[in-house]
N, C-alpha and C positions, 0 to 999 in steps of 0.2 A: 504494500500500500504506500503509495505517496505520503509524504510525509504534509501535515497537515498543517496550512500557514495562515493566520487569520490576516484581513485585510486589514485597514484603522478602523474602528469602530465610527459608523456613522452615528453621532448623536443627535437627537431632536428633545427639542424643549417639549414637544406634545404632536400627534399621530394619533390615529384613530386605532390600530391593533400592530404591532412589531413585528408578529408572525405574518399577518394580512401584508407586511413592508416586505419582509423578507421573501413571501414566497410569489411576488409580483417579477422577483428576479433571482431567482434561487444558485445563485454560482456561489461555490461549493467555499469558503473561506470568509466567507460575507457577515457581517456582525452590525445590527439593525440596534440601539438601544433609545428608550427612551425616559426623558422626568416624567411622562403623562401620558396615558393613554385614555383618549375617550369612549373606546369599544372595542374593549380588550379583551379578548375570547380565552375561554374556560372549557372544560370537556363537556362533549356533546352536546358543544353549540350554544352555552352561557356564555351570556356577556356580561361585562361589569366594568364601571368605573370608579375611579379614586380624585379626591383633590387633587388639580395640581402640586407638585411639585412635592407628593408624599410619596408615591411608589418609582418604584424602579423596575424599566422592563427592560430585558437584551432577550434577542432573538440569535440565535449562532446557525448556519448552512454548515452540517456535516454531508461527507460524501455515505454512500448507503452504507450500513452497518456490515460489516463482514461476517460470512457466514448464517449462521440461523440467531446470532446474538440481538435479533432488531428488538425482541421484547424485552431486552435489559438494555437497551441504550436507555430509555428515561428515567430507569431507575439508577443507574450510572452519572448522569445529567445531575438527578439528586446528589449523591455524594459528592460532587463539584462544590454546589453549593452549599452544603454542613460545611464540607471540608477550609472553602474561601471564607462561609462565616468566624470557624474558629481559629484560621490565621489572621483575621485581621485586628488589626489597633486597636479597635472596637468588636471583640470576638460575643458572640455569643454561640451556645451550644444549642444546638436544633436535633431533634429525631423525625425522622422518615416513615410517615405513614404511608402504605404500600397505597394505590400505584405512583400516585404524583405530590404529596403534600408533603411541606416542610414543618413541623410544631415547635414551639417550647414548650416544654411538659413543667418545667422549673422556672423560680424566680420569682420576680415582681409581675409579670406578667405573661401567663400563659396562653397560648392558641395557636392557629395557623398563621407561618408566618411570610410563609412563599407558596406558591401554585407552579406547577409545570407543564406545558403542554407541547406534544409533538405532532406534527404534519408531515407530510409525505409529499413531495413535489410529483409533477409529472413526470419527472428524467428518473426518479429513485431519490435522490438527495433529499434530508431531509432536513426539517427547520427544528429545532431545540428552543423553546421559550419556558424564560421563567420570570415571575412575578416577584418580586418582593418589598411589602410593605415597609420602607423605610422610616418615614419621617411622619407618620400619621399619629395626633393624641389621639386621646379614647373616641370625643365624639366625631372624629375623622376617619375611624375604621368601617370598612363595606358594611360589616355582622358585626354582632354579640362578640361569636367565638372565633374571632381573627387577633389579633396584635400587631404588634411594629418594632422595627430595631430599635427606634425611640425611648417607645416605654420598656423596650427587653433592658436597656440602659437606665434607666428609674427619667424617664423623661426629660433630658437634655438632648436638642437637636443636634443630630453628627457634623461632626467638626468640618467644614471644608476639606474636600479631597477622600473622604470615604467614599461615598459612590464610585470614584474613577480607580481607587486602589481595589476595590470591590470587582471592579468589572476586569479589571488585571488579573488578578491573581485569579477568580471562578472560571475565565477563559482560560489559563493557564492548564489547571484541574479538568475542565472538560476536556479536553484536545488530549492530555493526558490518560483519560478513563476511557476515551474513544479509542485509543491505540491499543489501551490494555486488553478492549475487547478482541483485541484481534488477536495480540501477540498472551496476553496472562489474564482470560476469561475465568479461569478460577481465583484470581487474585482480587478482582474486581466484584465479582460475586461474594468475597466475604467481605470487603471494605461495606459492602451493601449494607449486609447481615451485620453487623460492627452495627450499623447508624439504625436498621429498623427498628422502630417501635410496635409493631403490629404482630411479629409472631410472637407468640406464647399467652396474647391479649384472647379475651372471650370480645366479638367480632360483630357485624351486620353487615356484609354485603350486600346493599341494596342494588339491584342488576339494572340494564337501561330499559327489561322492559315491564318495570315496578316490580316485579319479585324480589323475595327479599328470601338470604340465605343467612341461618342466626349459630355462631360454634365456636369453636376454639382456631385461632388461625396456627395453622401446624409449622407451613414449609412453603417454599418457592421452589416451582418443580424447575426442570432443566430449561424454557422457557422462560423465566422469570415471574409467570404466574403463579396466583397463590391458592394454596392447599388450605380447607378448613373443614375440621372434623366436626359431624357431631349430629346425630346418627351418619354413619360412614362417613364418604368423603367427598367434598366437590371442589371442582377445580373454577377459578373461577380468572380469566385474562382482561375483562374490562370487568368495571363497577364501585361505588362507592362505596370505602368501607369507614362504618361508627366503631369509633372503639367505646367499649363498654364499658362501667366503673368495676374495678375490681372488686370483688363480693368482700 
C-alpha cells in the first residue's frame, strides 16, 4: 500500500456537513475540517447542529481498507481519537462505545463526547468523520447526555491552538491505525479492546428497523461486529447500543 500523505487541512469557519465536503471530491489524502457545521450528519441519516464555534469536525479520505478489515476501520478511527485526546495538553480520557461513540464515563462531567461516521465514495475511498464537542457549556450541548472538552476540563474554554494540535496529532493516529490494519490487524484490534467500554456491559441494541436486542455484550467477532449473549447469541454489524446501569 502506498504510503498515506495527508494534504493541508482545508479549514472552514462553518459548512453545512464535512463529510457532505469531502465526498463532493473524495481524493484519497484530503482533510475537510471545520469550527461549525450546520447539517452535520449522524448515522442513518440524523442530522444535527451545534453553536458556532463549539464543535469541531474533520473529515479525512482514506484509500479502501485492505482486505476484509472495512468493518474495523471506524472503530480504529475511534482509537485515533481517545488516543489524540489523551496526548494532548489538555488530555482527557474517553471510552468507546461500540460502533461509533466516544464517552466520558468519569469526572466533572460525563456523556458523549464525539460521534463518528463513515461513507463510502463511489471509487471505494472512503471518508472518516468525526464530531467533537469542544467548547460547548451545558446549555450549549445538542442533548441531556452529551458533554464537551470544556466542561471535561471543569469549564474553562481551550487555550488557543488546541483545536489545531488536536487535529495534528488525531491525523497522525488515524493514518497510523489505517496502516496497522493492513500490516498489525491484530494489534489494532486490541488497542480497540484497551479503549471499549461496551463489552462485558448488560446492552440494548436497538437495530434500524426498531427491534430491539436486550444481553450481555460478549465479543467483536473477526469483523469487528458485536456479539451479545442472552438467551444465545446475536451478532449484531449496524445499530445503536444503550448501555445499561450496572445492577
Amino acid at each position: 500500500m502506498t504510503p498515506l500523505r495527508w494534504a493541508a487541512p482545508e479549514w472552514h469557519e462553518s459548512v453545512g456537513s464535512t463529510n457532505v465536503e469531502a465526498l463532493a471530491a473524495p481524493r484519497v489524502g484530503r482533510v475537510v475540517v471545520a469550527d461549525h457545521q450546520s447539517a452535520g450528519l449522524g448515522r442513518r441519516g440524523r442530522t444535527w447542529s451545534s453553536p458556532p464555534g463549539t464543535a469541531l469536525a474533520i473529515s479525512a479520505v482514506l484509500p479502501p481498507p485492505p482486505g476484509d478489515t472495512g468493518g474495523w476501520l471506524p472503530l480504529a478511527a475511534g482509537v485515533a481519537v481517545v488516543d489524540a485526546l489523551a496526548a494532548s495538553r489538555w488530555p482527557v480520557e474517553a471510552r468507546l462505545k461500540w460502533p461509533n461513540d466516544l464517552l466520558l464515563e468519569a469526572g466533572p462531567a460525563p456523556g458523549k463526547l464525539c460521534g463518528i461516521l463513515t461513507q463510502v465514495a463511489d471509487d471505494g475511498a472512503v471518508v472518516v468523520g468525526v464530531g467533537v464537542n469542544v467548547d460547548h457549556d451545558r446549555a450549549q450541548l445538542p442533548v441531556p447526555t452529551a458533554t464537551s472538552w470544556r466542561l471535561a476540563r471543569g469549564g474553562a474554554p481551550l487555550p488557543p491552538g488546541a483545536r489545531e494540535d488536536f487535529v495534528q496529532t488525531y491525523l497522525h493516529l488515524l493514518r497510523e491505525v489505517h496502516l496497522g490494519l493492513q500490516d498489525e490487524p491484530d494489534e489494532v484490534r486490541r488497542r480497540y479492546l484497551r479503549h471499549c467500554g461496551t463489552l462485558g456491559r448488560d446492552v440494548v441494541v436497538h437495530r434500524p428497523g426498531g427491534q430491539q436486542t436486550r444481553g450481555r455484550a460478549v465479543r467483536l467477532d473477526a469483523r469487528g461486529a458485536l456479539v451479545v449473549a442472552g438467551p444465545g447469541e446475536s451478532v449484531h454489524d449496524v445499530g445503536d447500543v444503550e448501555h445499561l446501569r450496572d445492577q
